[in-house]
C-alpha positions as CSV (number, residue, x, y, z in Angstrom):
1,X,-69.8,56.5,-29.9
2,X,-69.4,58.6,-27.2
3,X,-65.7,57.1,-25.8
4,X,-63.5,60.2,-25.3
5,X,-65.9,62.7,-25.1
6,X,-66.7,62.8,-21.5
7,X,-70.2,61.9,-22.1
8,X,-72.9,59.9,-20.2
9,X,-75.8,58.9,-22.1
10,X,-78.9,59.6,-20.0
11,X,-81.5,59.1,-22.5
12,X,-82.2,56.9,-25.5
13,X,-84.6,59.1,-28.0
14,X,-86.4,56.9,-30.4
15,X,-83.8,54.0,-32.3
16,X,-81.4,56.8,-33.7
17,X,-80.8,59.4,-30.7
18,X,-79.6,59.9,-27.3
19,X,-79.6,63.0,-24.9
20,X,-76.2,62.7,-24.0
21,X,-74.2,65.1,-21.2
22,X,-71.4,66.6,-21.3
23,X,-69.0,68.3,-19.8
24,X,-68.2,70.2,-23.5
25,X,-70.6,70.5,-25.7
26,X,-68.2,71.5,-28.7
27,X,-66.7,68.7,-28.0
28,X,-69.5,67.1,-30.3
29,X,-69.0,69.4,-33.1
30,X,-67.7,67.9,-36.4
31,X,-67.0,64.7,-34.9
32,X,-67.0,61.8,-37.6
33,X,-68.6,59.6,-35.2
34,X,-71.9,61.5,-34.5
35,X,-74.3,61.9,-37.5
36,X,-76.2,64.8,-36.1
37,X,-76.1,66.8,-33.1
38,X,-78.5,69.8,-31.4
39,X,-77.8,71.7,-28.1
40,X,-80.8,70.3,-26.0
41,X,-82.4,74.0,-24.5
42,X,-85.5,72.7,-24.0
43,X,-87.1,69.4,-23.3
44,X,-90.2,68.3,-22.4
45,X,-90.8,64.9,-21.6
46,X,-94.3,63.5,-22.5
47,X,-96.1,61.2,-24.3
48,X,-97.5,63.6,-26.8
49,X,-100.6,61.0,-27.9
50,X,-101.9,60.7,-24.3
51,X,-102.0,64.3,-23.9
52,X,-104.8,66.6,-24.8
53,X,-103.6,69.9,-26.5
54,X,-99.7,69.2,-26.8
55,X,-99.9,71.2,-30.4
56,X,-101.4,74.0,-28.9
57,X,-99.1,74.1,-25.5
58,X,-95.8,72.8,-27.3
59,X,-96.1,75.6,-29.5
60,X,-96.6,78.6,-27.2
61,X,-94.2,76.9,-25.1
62,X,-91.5,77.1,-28.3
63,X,-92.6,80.8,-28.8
64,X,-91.6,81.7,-25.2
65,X,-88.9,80.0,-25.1
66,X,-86.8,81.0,-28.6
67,X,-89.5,83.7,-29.9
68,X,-86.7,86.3,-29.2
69,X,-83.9,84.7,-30.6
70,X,-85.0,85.1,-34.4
71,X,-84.0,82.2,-35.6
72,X,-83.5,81.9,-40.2
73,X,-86.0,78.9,-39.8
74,X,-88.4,76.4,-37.7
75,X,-87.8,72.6,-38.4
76,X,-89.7,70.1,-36.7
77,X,-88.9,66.2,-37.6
78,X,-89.6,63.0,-35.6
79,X,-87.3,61.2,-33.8
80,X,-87.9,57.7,-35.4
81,X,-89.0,58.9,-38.7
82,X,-88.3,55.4,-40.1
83,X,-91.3,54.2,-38.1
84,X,-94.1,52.5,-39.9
85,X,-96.7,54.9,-37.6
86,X,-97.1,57.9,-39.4
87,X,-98.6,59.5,-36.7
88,X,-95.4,61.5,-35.5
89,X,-94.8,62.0,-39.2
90,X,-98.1,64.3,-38.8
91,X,-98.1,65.5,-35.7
92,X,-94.7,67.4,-36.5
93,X,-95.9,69.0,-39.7
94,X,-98.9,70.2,-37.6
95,X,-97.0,71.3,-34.8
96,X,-94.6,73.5,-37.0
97,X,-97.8,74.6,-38.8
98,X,-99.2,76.4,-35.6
99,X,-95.6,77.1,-34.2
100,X,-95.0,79.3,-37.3
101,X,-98.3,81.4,-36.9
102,X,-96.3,82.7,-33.3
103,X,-93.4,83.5,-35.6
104,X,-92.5,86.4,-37.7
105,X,-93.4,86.3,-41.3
106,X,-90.1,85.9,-42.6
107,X,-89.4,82.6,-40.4
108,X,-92.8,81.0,-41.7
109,X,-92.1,82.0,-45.3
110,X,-88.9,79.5,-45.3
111,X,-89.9,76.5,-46.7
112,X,-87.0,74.9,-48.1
113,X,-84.8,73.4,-46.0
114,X,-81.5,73.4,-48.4
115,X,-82.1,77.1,-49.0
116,X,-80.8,77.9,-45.3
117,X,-77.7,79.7,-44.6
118,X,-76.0,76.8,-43.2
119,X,-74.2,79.3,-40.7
120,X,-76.7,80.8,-39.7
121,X,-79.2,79.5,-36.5
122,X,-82.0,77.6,-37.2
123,X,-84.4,76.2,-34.2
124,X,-84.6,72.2,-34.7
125,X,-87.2,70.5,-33.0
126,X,-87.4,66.4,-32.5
127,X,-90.8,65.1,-30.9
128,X,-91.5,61.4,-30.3
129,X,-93.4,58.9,-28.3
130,X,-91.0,60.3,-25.4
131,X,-91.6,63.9,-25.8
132,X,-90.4,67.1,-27.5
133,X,-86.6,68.3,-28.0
134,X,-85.9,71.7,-29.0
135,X,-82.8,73.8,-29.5
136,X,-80.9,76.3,-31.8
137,X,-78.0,76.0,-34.0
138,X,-76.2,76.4,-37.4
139,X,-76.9,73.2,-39.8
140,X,-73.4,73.3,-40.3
141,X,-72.5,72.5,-37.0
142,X,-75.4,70.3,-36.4
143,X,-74.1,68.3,-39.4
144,X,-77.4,69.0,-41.4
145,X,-80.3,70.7,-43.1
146,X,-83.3,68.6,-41.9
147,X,-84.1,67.9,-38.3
148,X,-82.3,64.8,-37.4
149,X,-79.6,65.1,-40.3
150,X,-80.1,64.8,-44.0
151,X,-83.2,64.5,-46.1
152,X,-84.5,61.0,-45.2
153,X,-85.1,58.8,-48.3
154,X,-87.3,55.5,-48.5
155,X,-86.1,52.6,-50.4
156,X,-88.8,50.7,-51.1
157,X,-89.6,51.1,-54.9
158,X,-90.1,47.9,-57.1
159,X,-87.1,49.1,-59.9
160,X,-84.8,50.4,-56.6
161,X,-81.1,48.5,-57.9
162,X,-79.5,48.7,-54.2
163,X,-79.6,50.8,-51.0
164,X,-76.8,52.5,-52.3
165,X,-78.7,54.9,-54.4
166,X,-80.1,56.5,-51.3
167,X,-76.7,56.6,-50.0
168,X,-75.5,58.7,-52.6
169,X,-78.7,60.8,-52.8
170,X,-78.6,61.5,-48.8
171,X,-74.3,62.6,-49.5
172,X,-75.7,65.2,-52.2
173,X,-77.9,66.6,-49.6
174,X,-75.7,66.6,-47.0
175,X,-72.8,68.2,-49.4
176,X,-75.1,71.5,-49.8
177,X,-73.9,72.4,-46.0
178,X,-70.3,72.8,-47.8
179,X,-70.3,74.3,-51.0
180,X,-72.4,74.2,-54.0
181,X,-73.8,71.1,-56.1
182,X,-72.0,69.4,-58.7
183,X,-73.5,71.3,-62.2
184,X,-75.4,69.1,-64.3
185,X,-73.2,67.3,-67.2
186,X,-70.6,66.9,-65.0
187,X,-68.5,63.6,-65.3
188,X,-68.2,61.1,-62.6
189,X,-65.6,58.4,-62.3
190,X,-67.3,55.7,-59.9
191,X,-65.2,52.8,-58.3
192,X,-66.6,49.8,-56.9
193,X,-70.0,50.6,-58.8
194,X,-72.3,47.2,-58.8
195,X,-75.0,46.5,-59.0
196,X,-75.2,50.0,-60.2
197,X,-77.6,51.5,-57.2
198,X,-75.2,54.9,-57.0
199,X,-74.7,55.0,-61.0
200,X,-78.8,55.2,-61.4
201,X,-78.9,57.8,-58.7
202,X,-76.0,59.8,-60.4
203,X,-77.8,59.7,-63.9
204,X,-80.7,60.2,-62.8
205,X,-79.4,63.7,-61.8
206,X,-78.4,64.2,-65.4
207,X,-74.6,63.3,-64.7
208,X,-72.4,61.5,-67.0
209,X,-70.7,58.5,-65.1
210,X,-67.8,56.3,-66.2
211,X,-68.3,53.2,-63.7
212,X,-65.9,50.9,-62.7
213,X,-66.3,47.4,-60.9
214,X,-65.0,43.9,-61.3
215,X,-68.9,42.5,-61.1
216,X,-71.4,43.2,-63.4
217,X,-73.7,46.0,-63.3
218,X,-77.7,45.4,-62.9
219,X,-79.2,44.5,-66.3
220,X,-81.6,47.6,-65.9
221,X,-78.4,49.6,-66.7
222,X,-77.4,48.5,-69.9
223,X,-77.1,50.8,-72.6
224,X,-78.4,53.5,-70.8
225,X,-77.2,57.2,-72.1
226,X,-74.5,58.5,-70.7
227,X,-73.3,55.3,-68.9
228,X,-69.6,54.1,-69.5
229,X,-69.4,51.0,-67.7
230,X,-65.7,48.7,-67.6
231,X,-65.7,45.4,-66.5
232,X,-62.4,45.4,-64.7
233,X,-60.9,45.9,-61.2
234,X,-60.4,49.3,-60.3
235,X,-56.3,48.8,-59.9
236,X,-55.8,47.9,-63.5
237,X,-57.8,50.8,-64.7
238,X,-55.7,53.5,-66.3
239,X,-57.3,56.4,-67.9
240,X,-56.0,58.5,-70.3
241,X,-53.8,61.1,-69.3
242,X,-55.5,63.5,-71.3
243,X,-59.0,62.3,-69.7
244,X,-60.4,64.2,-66.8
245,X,-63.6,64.4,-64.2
246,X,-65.5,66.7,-62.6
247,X,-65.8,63.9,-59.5
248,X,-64.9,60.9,-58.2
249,X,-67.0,58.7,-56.2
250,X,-65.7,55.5,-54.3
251,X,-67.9,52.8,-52.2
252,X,-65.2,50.3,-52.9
253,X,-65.7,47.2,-50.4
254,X,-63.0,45.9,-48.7
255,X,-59.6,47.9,-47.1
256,X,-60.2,51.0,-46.9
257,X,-56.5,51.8,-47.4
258,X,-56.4,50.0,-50.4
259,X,-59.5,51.9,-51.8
260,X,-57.8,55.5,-50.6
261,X,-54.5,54.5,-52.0
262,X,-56.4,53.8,-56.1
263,X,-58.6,57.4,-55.4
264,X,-55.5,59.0,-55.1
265,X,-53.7,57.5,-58.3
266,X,-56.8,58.3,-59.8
267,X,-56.8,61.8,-59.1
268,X,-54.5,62.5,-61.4
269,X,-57.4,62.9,-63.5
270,X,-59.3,65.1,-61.1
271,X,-60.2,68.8,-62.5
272,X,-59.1,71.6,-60.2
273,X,-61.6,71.8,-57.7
274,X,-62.8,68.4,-58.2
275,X,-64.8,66.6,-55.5
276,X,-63.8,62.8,-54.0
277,X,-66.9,61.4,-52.1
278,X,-65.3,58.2,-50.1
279,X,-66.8,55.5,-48.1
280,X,-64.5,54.7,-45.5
281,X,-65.3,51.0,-44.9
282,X,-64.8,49.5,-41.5
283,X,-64.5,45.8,-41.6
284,X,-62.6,43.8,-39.2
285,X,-62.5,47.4,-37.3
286,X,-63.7,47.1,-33.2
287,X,-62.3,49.3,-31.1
288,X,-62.1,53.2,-30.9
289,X,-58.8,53.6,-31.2
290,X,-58.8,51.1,-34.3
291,X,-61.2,53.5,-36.0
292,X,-58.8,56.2,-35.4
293,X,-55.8,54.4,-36.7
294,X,-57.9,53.9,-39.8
295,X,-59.5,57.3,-40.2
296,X,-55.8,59.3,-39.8
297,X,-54.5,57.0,-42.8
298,X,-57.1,57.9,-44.8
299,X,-57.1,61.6,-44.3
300,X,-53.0,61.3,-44.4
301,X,-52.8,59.1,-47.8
302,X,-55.8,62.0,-49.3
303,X,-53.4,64.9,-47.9
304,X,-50.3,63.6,-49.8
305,X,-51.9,63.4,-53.2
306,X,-53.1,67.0,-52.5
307,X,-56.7,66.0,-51.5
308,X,-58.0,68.4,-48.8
309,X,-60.7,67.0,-46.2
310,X,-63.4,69.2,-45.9
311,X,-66.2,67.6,-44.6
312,X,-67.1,64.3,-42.7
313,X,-70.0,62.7,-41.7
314,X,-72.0,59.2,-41.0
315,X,-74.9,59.3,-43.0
316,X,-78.3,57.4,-42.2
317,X,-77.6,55.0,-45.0
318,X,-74.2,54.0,-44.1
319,X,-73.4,50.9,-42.2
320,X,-69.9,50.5,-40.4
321,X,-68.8,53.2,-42.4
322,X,-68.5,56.7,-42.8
323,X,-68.4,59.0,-45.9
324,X,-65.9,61.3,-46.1
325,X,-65.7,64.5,-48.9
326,X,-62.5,65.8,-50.3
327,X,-61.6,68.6,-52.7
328,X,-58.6,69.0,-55.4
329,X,-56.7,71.5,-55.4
330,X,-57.4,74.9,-57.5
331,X,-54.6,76.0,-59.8
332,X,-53.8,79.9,-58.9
């Protein structure tokens, strides 16, 4: 992960994060390799349930330390918040509780976490069974709104199709760092859609999706409104010319130079200002430089067809694979 950047990992944090050093810390900054990054100004290592009055001390500590920095907003998550414990779950909303009362009124009134000014600081705090991490910086360069990322989403509901749908839901948070969300209404093309776990996610937000996939889609999906669904792989399907979308969305397994290579043709259909969301899929991929050779294709095929790279990222949901975003061009 950390091959080429000059860094030494001198801490794990939790089963997600590691205090890294390095030589450059913007070396870290937009790297497609590192999900979520924060400048580590403060650190306090601890075990937080052994110790009597850490909300109370960690808090004025906070306050001393960034009080005069006046940051947009305080977030405080939990550096394993996939644990089954809920006790660090509690002990950060408690522990932002009282660390707001130090702060202005302004920085306690902001409650929702996509309403930041991704350029603007904001002071992210991680706390854990091996202590509290602070430090202040844009979500944009951090590489997200919430503490630790993007908005962390459970999959365990009885009608959940696939993980996939979380996948998608975590890229619609994340792509609110960038620009704004896709309206309402607007018209998907998916590729590489079953079992249908991303096409329930994207109706659910009230999108219309024309899905695409050689396999079947889950049963729970048929004849659901706004659902075109065509039993057919993705290189024989040929739209309309007069047919366009609003967005394209690819998980298609397999090469990944083969999926980039069908987004493109597909583009064609793309509205001016369109937006591609693209899994870049990694198998048979082991080395560094492998990943680079794969990643520079990609971004190169995308460029060609006049699809511009604007954001990049590795998303809690994804695998050995990284979601990349991409914008069509707007007609002047």
């Amino acid at each position: 992960m950390i091959h080429g950047l000059d860094g030494v990992i001198s801490k794990k944090l939790g089963n997600e994060y590691y205090l890294i050093r390095v030589k450059n810390p913007d070396a870290l900054h937009g790297s497609q390799y590192i999900r979520w990054n924060l400048p580590v100004e403060h650190a306090w290592p601890c075990n937080p349930e052994k110790m009597e009055g850490f909300i109370e001390k960690a808090a004025q500590t906070i306050f001393r330390k960034f009080g005069h920095h006046s940051p947009q907003a305080i977030f405080i998550g939990q550096l394993d918040p996939s644990a089954a414990n809920r006790y660090y779950k509690a002990l950060a909303s408690n522990l932002r509780g009282r660390t707001l009362q130090l702060f202005p009124q302004h920085v306690a009134a902001f409650k929702d976490v996509e309403a930041q000014d991704s350029k603007l600081p904001t002071l992210f705090c991680m706390v854990g069974k091996e202590g509290l991490f602070c430090g202040m910086q844009s979500p944009l360069k951090s590489n997200g709104f919430y503490p630790g990322g993007t908005k962390y989403i459970r999959q365990n509901a009885p009608d959940t199709i696939s993980r996939a749908g979380a996948k998608i839901a975590e890229a619609m948070h994340y792509l609110l760092l960038h620009r704004q969300p896709v309206p309402k209404g607007a018209h998907w093309l998916e590729l590489g859609a079953s079992p249908g776990g991303m096409t329930s996610e994207l109706l659910d937000r009230g999108y219309q999706v024309t899905a695409i996939d050689r396999a079947a889609l889950d049963k729970r999906l048929d004849r659901v409104t706004n659902l075109n669904f065509a039993l057919i792989d993705v290189a024989a399907f040929h739209p309309n010319a007069n047919m366009s979308y609003d967005a394209i969305l690819s998980d298609m397994n397999g090469d990944a130079r083969d999926a980039i290579q069908q987004v493109c043709r597909l583009a064609r259909n793309l509205k001016p200002g369109g937006l591609v969301v693209f899994t870049l899929k990694t198998p048979g991929v082991t080395t560094f430089s492998e990943m680079n050779d794969l990643y520079q294709f990609v971004i190169k095929t995308a460029s060609d067809a006049r699809l511009e790279l604007f954001a990049k990222t590795h998303l809690t949901y994804n695998r050995h694979e990284f979601t990349l975003f991409f914008e069509a061009p707007i007609l002047r």
